[in-house]
C-alpha positions in Angstrom: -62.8 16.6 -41.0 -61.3 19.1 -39.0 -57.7 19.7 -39.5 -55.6 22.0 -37.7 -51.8 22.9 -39.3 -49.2 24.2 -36.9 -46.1 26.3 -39.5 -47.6 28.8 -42.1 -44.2 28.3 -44.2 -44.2 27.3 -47.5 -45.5 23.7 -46.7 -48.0 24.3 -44.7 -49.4 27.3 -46.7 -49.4 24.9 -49.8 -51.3 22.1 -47.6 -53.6 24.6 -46.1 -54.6 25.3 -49.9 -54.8 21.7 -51.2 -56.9 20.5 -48.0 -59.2 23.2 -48.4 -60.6 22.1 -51.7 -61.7 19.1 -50.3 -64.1 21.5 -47.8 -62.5 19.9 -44.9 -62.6 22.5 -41.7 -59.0 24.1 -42.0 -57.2 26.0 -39.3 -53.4 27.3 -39.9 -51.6 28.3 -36.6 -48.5 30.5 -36.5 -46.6 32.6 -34.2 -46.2 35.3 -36.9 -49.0 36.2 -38.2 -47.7 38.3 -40.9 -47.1 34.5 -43.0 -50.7 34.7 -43.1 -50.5 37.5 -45.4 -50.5 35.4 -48.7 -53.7 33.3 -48.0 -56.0 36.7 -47.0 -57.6 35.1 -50.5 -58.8 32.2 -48.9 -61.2 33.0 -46.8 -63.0 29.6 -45.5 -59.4 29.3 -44.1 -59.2 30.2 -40.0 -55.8 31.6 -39.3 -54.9 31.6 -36.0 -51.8 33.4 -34.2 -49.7 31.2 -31.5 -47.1 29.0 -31.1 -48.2 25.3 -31.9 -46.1 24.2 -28.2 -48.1 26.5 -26.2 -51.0 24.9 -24.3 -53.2 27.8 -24.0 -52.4 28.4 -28.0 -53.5 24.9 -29.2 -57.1 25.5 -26.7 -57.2 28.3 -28.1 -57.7 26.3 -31.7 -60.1 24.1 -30.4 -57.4 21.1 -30.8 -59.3 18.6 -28.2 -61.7 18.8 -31.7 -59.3 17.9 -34.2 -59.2 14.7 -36.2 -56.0 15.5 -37.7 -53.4 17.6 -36.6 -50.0 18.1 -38.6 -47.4 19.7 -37.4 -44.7 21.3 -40.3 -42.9 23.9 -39.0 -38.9 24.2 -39.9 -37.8 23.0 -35.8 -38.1 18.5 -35.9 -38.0 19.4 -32.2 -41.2 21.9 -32.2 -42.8 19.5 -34.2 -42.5 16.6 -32.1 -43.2 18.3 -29.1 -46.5 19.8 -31.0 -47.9 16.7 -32.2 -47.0 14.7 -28.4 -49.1 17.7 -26.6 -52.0 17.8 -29.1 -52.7 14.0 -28.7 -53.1 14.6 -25.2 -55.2 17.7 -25.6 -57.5 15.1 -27.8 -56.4 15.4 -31.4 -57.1 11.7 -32.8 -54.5 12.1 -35.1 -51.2 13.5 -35.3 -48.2 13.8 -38.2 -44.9 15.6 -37.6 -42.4 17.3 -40.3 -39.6 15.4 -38.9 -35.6 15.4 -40.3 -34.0 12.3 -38.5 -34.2 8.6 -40.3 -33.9 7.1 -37.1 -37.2 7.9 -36.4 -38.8 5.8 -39.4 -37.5 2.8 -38.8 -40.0 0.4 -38.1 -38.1 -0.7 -34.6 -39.6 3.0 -33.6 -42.8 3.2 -35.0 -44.7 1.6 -31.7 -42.6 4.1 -29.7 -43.3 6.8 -31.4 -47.1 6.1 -31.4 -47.2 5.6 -28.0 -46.2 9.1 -27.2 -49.3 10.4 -29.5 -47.5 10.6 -32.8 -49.2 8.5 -35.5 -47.0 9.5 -38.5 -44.3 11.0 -39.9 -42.7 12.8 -42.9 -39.2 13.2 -43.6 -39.6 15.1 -46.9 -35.8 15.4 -48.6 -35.8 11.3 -47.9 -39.2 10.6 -49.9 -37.6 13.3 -52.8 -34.4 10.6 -53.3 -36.9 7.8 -53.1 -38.5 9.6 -55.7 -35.2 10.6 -57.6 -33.9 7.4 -57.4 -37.1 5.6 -58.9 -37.0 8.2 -61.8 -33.6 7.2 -62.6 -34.7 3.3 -62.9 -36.4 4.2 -66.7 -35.1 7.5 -67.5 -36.7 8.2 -70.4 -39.8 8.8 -67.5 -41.1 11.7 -65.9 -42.8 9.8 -63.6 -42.3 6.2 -62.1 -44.0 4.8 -59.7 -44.2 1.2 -58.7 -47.5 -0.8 -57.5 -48.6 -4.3 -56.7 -45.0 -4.9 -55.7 -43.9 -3.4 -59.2 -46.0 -5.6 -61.4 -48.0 -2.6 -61.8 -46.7 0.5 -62.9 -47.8 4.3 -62.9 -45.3 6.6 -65.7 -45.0 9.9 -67.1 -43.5 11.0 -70.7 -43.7 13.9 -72.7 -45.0 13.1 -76.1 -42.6 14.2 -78.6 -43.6 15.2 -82.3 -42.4 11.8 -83.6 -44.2 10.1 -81.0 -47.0 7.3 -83.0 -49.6 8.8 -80.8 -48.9 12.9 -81.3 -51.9 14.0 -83.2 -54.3 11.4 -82.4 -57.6 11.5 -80.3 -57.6 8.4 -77.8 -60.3 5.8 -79.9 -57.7 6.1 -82.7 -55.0 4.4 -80.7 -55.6 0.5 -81.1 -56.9 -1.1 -78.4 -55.8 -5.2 -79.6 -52.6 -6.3 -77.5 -53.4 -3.2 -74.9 -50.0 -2.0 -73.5 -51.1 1.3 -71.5 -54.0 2.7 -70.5 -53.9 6.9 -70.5 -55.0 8.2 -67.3 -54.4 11.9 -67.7 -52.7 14.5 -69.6 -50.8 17.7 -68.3 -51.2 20.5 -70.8 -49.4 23.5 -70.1 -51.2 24.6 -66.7 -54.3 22.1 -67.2 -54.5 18.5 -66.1 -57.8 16.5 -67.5 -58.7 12.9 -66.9 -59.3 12.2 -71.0 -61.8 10.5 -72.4 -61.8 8.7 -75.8 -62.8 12.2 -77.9 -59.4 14.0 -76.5 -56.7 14.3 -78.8 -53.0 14.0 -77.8 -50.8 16.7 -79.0 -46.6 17.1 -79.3 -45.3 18.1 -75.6 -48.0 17.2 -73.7 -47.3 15.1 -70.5 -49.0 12.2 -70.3 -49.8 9.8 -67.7 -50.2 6.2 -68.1 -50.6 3.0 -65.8 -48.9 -0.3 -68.0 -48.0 -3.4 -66.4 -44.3 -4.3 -65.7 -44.2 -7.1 -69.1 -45.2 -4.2 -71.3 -42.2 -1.7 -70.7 -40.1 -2.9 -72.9 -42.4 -1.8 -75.9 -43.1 1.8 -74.4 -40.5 4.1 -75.5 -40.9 3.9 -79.4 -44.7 4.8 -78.9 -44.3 8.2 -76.7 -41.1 8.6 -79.5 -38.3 7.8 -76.6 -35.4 5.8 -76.7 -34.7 3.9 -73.6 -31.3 3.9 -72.2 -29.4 3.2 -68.5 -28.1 5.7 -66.5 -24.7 4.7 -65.6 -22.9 7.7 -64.9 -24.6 10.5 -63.0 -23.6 14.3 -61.7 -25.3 15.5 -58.6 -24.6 19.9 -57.9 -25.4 20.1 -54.5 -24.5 18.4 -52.0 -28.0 18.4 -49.7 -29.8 16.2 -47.5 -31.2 14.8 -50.8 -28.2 14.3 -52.6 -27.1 12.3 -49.5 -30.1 10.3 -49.3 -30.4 10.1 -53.5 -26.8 8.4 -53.7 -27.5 6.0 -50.8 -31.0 4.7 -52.5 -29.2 4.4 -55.9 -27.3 0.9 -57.3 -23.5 0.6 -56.2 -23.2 0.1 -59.8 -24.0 3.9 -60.7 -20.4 6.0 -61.3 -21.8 9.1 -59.1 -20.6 12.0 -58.8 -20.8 15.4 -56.6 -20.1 19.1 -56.7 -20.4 20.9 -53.5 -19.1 24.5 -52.6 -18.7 24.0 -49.0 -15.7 22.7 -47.8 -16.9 21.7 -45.0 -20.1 20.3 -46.7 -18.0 18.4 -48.5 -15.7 16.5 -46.4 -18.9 15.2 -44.4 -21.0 13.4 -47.1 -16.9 12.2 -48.1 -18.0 10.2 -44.7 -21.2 9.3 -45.4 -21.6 8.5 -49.0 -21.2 5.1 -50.8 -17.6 4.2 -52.2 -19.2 4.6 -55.7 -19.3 8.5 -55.5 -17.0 10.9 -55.7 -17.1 14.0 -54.4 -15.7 17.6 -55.9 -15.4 21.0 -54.5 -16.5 23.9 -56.8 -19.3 25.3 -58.5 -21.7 23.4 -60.5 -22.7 26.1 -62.7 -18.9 26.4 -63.6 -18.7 25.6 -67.4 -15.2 24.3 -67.1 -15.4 22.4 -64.3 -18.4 20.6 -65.7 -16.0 19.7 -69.0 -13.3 18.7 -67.1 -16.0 16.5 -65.1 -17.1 14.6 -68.1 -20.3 16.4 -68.2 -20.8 15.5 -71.7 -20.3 11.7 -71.2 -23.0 11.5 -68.2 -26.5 10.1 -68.7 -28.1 12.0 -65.6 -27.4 15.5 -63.7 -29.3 16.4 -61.1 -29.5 19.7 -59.6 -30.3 19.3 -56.1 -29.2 22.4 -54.2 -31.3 25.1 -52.2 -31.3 27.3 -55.0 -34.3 26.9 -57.3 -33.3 29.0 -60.2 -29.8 27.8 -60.0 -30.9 24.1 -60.4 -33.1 25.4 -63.3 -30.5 26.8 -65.2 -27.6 24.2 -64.4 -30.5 21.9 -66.0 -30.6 23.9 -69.2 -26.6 24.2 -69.1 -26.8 20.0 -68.5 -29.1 20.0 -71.9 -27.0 21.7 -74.0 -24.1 19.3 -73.5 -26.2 16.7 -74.3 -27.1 15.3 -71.1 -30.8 13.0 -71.7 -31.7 13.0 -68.3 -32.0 15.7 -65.6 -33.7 16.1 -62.7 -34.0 19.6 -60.6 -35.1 20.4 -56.9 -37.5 23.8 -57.1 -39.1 24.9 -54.3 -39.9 28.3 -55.1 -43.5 28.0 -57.1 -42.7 31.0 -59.0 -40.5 28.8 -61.3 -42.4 26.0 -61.6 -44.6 26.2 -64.3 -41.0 27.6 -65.8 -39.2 24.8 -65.3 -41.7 22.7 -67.0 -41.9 25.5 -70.4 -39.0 24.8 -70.5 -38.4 21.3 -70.7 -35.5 20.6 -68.2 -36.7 17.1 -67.4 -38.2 16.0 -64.0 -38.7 18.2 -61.4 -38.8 17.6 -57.7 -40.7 19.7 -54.8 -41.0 18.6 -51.3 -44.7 20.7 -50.6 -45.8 18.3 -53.2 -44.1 15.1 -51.9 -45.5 16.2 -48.2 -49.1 17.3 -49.5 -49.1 13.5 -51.5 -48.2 11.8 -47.9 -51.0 13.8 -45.9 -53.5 12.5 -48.7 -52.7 8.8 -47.0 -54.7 10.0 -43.5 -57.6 11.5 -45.9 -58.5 8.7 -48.0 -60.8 6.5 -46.3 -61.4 3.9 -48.6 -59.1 1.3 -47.3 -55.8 3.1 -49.7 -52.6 1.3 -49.2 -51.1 4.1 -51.2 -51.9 6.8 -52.5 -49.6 10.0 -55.0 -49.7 13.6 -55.3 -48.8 13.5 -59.6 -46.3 16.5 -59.2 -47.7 19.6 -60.2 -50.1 17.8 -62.4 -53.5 18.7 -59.2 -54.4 15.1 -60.1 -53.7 11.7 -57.5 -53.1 8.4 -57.6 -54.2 5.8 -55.4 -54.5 1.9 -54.7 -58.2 1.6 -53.2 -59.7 -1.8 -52.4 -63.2 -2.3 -53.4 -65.8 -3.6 -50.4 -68.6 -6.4 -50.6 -72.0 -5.1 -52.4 -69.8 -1.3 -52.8 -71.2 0.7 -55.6 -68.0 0.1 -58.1 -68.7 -3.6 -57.6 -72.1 -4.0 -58.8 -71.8 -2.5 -62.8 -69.0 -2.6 -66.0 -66.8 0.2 -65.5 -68.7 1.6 -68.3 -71.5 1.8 -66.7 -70.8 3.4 -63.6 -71.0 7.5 -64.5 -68.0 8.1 -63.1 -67.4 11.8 -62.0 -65.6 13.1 -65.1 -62.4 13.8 -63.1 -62.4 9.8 -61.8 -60.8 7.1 -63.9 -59.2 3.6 -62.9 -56.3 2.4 -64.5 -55.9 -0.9 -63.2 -56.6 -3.8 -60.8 -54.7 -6.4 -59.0 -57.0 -9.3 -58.0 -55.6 -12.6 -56.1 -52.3 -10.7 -56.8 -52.6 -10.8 -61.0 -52.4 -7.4 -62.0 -55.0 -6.6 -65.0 -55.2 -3.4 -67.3 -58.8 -2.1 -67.4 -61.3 -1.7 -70.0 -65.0 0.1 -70.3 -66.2 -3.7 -70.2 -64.7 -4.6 -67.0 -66.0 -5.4 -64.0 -64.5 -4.8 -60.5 -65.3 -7.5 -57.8 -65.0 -7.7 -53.9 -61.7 -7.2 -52.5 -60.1 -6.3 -56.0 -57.3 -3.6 -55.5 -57.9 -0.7 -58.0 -55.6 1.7 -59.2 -57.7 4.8 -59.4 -56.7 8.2 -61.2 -58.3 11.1 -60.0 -58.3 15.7 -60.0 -58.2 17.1 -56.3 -62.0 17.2 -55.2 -63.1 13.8 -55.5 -62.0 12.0 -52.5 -65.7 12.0 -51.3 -67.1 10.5 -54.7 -63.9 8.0 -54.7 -65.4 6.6 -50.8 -68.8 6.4 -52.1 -68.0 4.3 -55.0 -65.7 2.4 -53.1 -67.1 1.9 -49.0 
């Protein structure tokens, strides 16, 4: 597939990278090309200097060639116009970085099409969806809902007194199945495991479990499940907005923002269950007078990564169970994560996991980037006389970084085992590493 992306920023860097692995023909425009400079690495990447609203500039990159063009560069405006002019110049597809909500609701979607724009991602929206899911089981890492929530996808971090620390995966008993463990993040690793691999204190595991199960989770990854009543939000961004307006009126919510100014418009835009304070929220003192110490959640959602890291750390120490911080910068990622802050949130991820909808051919209805885990999750119906269909899952060699977690067939959702087999039209919830979305059609088409 040939695949041209207009903005060399920090998103479209980070999905240059994660579509070249899949050998699809890549080509990064930019009007500076000194942005190229990080990805001189890379060289099966085609860099190309020009602006992305320039007709000669998209000829120039062969766009009347292009299967999928995606527009991400920091201007809505440059981005619409991008995607509206490469349709005409013959891209088949087109998806735009866009920053207005208006623009995704469904009234708009034929509009919007019509003028050569297939898609759209509005990235700090798709973060609060995100945050707001993570806050419906906060002993999670992850949560993620399927088959209209009778299936679920979830993260934890295995803590020493966990029932499963310590043990390879055939120890865990398989009578009166709960979960099914689809991978395991350890430290900067991510492997699909298989029944030899051991599970060991602080690794972050990924499981698929159906929605009559979760009551029994917690005690076996050593949690306690609890509700988040009463949550703190420093920063008053885009995403806090959108975060407070996803969550239950029920939630006590409230927000620290610098600005003035800031301030006084989310006062006019937020739901009457927040409050809203002006200050720092790295201020120890305000935080106490706050009742930090009596809130189930903080998130630190401002434009400042290492800020929201250490507020996070600050949040733990006064007991806080559940925090949640926004980093963008990739530098303090894999920090973040040593140091066990809680969830963490990153837009190039959220809009890399969105892009992977237009690549997966096999009929996905969905489809996840597992933050910072390289590893996807997907929904992929299984055609007629397809390969998957005509063997027991144990059977079928999958590629070692494949596994399926689930199925929903005539709308029952099923856990799977080695000795089950996958039929026409089932939907199957399939686990895989980035580099397998060719093996994943070939099973599945």
């Amino acid at each position: 597939m040939k695949i041209i992306i207009a903005g060399a920023g920090a998103v479209g860097t980070h999905l240059a990278r994660l579509l070249g692995q899949e050998q699809h023909d890549i080509t990064l425009m930019d009007a500076d090309k000194d942005r190229f400079s990080s990805l001189r690495e890379n060289t099966e990447l085609l860099t190309i200097e020009g602006r992305c609203t320039s007709l000669k500039d998209l000829e120039n990159a062969n766009i009347n060639k292009a299967d999928l063009f995606i527009a991400v560069t920091p201007e809505e405006s440059q981005n619409i116009t991008a995607c509206m002019l490469a349709n005409k110049l013959g891209a088949k597809k087109t998806l735009a970085r866009i920053d207005n909500y208006e623009y995704l609701l469904p009234k708009n979607k034929e509009f919007f099409e019509s003028l050569g724009i297939h898609s759209m991602i509005y990235p700090e929206m798709v973060a609060a969806k995100e945050i707001a899911l993570a806050l419906k089981k906060p002993w999670t890492r992850v949560w993620w809902e399927l088959a209209n929530g009778a299936v679920i996808l979830s993260g934890a971090k295995v803590r020493n007194n966990a029932p499963i620390a310590n043990k390879h995966l055939y120890e865990i008993p398989q009578s009166n199945k709960l979960f099914h463990l689809v991978a395991i993040k350890r430290d900067n690793f991510t492997l699909i495991p298989k029944g030899n691999d051991k599970i060991l204190h602080n690794d972050l595991v990924y499981f698929i479990t159906l929605h009559t199960h979760l009551d029994k989770l917690p005690e076996i990854f050593g949690k306690v499940s609890f509700e988040a009543k009463n949550i703190m939000i420093m920063g008053g961004s885009r995403i806090a907005l959108r975060t407070v307006q996803f969550l239950p009126k029920s939630m006590n919510i409230k927000i620290i923002e610098q600005s003035r100014e800031r301030a006084e418009l989310l006062f006019e835009k937020v739901p009457s269950n927040v409050t809203i304070f002006i200050g720092d929220g790295r201020d120890g003192e305000l935080l106490q007078s706050e009742g930090i110490k009596d809130m189930d959640a903080f998130l630190a959602l401002t434009g400042n990564s290492e800020a929201n890291v250490l507020a996070c750390l600050a949040a733990k120490q006064y007991g806080v169970k559940k925090t949640i911080a926004e980093v963008e910068n990739n530098d303090y990622i894999s920090m973040a994560e040593k140091l066990d802050i809680g969830a963490v949130i990153n837009k190039k991820m959220i809009a890399a996991s969105k892009i992977y909808e237009l690549l997966l051919k096999a009929d996905a209805s969905n489809i996840k980037n597992l933050n910072f885990a390289n590893a996807n999750v997907g929904e992929v119906v299984a055609k007629p006389n397809s390969l998957v269909t005509k063997k027991l899952i144990k059977n079928l060699n999958l590629p070692p970084n494949i596994t399926f977690g689930a199925l929903i067939r005539n709308d029952v959702p099923i856990l799977v085992e080695g000795e089950t087999q996958i039929e026409a039209y089932d939907k199957v919830v399939v686990i895989f590493l980035n580099n397998t979305l060719k093996s994943i059609e070939k099973l599945f088409n």
